[in-house]
Each structure stands twice: as structure tokens, then as C-alpha cells.
N, CA and C of each residue as an Amber inpcrd file, in Angstrom:
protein
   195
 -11.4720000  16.1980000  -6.6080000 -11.0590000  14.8040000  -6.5700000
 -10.7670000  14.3490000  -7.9990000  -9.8100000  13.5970000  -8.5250000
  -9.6190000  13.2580000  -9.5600000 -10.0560000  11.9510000  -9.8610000
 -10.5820000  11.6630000 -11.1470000 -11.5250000  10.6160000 -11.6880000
 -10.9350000   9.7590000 -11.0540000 -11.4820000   8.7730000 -10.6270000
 -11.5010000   7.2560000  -9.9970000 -11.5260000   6.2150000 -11.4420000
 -10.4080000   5.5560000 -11.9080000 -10.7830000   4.4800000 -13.0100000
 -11.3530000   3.7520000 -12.7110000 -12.4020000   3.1710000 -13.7510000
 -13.7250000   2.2470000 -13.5830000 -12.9230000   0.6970000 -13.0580000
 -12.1370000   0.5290000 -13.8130000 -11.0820000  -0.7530000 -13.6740000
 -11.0070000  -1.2990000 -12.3600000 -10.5440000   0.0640000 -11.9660000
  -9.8300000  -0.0530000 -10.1560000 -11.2770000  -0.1940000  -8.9620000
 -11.9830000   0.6220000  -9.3770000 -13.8030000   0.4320000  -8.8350000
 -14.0520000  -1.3270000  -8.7120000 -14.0710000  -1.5930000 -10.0970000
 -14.7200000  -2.6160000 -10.8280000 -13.9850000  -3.7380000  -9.7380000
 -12.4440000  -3.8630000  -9.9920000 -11.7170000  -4.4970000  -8.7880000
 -12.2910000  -4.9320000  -7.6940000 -12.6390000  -3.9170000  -7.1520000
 -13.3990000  -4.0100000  -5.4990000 -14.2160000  -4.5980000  -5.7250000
 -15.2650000  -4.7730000  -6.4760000 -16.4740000  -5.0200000  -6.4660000
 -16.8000000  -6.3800000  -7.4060000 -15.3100000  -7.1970000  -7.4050000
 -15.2830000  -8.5490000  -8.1330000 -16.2210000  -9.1850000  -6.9930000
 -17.1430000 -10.0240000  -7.6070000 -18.0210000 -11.5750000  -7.1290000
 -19.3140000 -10.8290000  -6.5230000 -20.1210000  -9.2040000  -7.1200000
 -20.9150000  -8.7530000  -6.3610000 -21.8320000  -9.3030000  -7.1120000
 -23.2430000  -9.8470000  -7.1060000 -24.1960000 -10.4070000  -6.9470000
 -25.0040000  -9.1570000  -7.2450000 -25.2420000  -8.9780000  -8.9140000
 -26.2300000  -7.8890000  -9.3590000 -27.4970000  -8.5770000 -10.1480000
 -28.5060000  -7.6800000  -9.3340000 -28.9350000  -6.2480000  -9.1710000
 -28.2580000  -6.3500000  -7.4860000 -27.6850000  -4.9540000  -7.5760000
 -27.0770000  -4.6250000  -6.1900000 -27.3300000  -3.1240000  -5.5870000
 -28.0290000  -2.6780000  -4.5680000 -28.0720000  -1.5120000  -4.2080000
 -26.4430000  -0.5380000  -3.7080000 -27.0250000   0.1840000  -3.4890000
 -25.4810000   1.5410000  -3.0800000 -24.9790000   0.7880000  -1.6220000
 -25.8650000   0.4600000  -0.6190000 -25.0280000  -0.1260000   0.3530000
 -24.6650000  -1.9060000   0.3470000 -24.9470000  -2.4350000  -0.6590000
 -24.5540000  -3.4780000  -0.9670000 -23.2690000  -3.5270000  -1.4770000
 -23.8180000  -2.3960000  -2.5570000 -21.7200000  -2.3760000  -3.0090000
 -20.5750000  -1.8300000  -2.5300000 -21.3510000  -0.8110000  -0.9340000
 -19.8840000  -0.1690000  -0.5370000 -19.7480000  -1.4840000   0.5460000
 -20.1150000  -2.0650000   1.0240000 -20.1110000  -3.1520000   2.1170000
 -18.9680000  -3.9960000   1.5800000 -19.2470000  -4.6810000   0.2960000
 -18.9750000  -5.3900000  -0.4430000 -17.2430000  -4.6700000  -1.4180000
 -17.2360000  -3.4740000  -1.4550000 -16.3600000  -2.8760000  -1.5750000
 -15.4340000  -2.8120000  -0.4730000 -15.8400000  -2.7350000   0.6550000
 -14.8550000  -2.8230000   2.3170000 -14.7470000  -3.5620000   2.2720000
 -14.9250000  -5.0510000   1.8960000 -14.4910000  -6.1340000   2.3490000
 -13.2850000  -6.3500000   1.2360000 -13.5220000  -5.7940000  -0.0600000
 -12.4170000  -6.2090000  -0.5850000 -11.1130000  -5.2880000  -0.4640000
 -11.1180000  -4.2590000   0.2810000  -9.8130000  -3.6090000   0.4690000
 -10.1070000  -2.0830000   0.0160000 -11.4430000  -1.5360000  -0.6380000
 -11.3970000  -0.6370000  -1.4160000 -10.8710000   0.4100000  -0.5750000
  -9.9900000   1.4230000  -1.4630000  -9.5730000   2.7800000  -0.5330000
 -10.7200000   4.1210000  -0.1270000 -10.2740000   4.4790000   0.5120000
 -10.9350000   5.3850000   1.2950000 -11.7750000   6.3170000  -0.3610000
 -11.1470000   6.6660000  -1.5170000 -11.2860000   7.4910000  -2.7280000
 -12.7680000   6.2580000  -3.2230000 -12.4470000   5.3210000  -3.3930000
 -13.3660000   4.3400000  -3.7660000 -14.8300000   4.3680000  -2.8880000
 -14.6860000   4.2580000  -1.4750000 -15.4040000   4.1380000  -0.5850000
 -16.7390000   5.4990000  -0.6510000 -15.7350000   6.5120000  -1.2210000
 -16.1040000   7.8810000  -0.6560000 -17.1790000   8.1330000  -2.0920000
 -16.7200000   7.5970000  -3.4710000 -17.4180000   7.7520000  -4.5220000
 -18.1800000   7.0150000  -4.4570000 -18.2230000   5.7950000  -3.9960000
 -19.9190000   4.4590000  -3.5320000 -20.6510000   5.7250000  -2.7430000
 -20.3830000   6.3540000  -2.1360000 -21.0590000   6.7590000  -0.7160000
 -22.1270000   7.9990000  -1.6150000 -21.7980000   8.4340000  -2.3950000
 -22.4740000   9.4510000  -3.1820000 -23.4560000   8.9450000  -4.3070000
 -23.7990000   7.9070000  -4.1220000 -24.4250000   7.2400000  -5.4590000
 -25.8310000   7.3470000  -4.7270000 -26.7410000   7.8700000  -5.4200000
 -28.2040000   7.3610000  -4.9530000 -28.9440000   6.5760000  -3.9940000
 -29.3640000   6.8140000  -2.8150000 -30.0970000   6.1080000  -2.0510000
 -30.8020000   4.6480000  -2.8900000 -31.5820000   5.1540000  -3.3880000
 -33.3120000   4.5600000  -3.7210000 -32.5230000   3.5890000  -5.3320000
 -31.4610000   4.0290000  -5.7800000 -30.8530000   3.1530000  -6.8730000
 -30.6700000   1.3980000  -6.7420000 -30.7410000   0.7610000  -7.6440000
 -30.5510000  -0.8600000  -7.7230000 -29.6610000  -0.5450000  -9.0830000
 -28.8280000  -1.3270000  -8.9890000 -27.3140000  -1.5300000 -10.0230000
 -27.9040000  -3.1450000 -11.2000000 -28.1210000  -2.8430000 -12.2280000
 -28.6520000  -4.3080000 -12.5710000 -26.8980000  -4.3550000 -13.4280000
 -26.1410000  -4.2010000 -13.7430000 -25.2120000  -4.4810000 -13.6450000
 -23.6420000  -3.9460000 -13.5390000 -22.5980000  -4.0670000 -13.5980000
 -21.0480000  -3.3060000 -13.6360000 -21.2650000  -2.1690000 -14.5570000
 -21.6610000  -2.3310000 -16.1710000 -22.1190000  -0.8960000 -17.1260000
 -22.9510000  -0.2720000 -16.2340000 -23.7120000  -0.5560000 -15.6730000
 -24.8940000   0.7530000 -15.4660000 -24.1990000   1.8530000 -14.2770000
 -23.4360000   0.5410000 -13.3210000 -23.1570000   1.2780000 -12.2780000
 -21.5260000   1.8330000 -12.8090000 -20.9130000   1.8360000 -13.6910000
 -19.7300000   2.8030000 -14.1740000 -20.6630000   4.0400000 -14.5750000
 -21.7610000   4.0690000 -15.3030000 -22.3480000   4.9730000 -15.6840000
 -23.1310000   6.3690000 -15.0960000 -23.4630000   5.4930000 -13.7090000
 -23.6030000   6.0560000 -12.1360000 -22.5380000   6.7830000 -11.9160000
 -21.2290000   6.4240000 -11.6580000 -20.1640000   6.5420000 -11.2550000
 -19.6690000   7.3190000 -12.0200000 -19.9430000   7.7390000 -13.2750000
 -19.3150000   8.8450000 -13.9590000 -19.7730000  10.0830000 -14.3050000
 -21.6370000  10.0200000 -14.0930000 -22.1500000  10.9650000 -13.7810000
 -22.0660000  11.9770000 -12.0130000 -20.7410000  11.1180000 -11.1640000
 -20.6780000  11.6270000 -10.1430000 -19.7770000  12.3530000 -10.3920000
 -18.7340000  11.8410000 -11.1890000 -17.2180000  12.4890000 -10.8380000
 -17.3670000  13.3420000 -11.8370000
């Protein structure tokens, strides 16, 4: 899969309400349109994780890809 830009992530996940868990932000990611590539990289992030903000969770997100 080729890197996902943080930008385009970040997009989806305008007006999320952090600290936010992994199914908070893919929920919250479906509602804003995110694509299936977006959806699929939320889906791999840590169960038991809380996001205290957009940096931490790019940082998540780049230790996936």
C-alpha cells in the first residue's frame, strides 16, 4: 500500500474531539467521506490506544505504513 498523506487523513478527521480512541476516529472518519485506503489504515491502529492529539496520531499512523 502506498503511504497515505497525513494532510488527506487529517481531512477526514476535521472537528474530532481529542483525546479520541481508534473507533472514534474511524466512525468519525466515515462520516466525513474517508476512502476505503483511509478507513483501512484507522482500522490497524491499536485497540487499547487514546489519541491526545492530530501529532500523536500522524505518529501512530506512520509507524503503520
Amino acid at each position: 500500500m502506498a503511504k497515505t498523506n497525513p494532510v488527506e487523513i487529517q481531512k477526514h478527521l476535521k472537528g474530532v474531539d481529542y483525546p479520541a480512541d481508534k473507533q472514534e476516529l474511524i466512525d468519525h472518519a466515515r462520516k466525513q467521506g474517508a476512502d476505503r485506503e483511509i478507513l483501512s489504515l484507522l482500522e490497524q491502529l491499536p485497540e487499547d490506544e487514546e489519541y491526545e492529539s492530530p501529532t500523536e496520531l500522524n505518529k501512530a499512523l506512520g509507524e503503520i505504513q
